[in-house]
C-alpha positions, 0 to 999 in steps of 0.5 A: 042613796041620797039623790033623788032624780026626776020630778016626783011624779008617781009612776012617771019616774024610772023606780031608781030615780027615787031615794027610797029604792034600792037595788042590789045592782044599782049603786052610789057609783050609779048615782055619781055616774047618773049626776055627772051624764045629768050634767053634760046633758043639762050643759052641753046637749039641751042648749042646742039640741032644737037647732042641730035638729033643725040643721039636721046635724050635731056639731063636731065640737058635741062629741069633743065635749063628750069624750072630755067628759069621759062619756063617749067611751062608755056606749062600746060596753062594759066590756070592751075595753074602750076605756083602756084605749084613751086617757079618760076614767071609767066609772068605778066598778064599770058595768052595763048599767053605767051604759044603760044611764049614760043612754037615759039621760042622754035621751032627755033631749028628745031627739032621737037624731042627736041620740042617734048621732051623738052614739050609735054610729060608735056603740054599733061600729065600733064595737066589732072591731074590739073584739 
């Protein structure tokens, strides 16, 4: 993997943030996926995350962005199927790992009311009604 994501410090990083590390598991379709939710976060979420805490609300527009980033799908699970349901790409090779990073970069908001709103309610509702 060439990509090297967080700040270097050592120990502070998850060990798959770091170029060296290699998995198995963790693939170049996860560091594409882990680029692209990066993004979104960095674009979309960070600007205004300190006042829709202080508003005690995340946008309707937030979410738009976030399906049309082909995010949104992805918190159902692997596999669920939620991809197949609306016009928006999986990640190749789908798997439980592309939601995990889809959570960890959202949770560099720090904001557990946005991560809580923006998610939750989809990948704890949503889930039983596909199955």
């Amino acid at each position: 993997m060439a990509k090297t994501f967080g700040d270097g410090t050592p120990y502070g990083d998850p060990s798959w943030y770091a170029s060296v590390y290699h998995s198995r598991y963790y693939k170049q379709t996860h560091e594409e996926w882990r680029a692209r939710c990066r993004k979104f976060v960095e674009d979309d979420i960070l600007p205004g995350v300190s006042e829709w805490e202080v508003n005690k609300k995340v946008p309707r527009d937030v979410y738009v962005k976030c399906y049309e980033a082909g995010l949104l799908p992805c918190v159902v699970g692997a596999q669920s199927g939620a991809y197949d349901l609306v016009p928006a790409e999986a990640p190749k090779d789908f798997d439980y790992f592309h939601e995990l990073i889809f959570i960890d970069e959202l949770a560099r908001c720090a904001s557990g009311g946005v991560l809580w709103g923006l998610i939750e309610g989809l990948q704890i509702g949503f889930s039983p009604l596909l199955f």
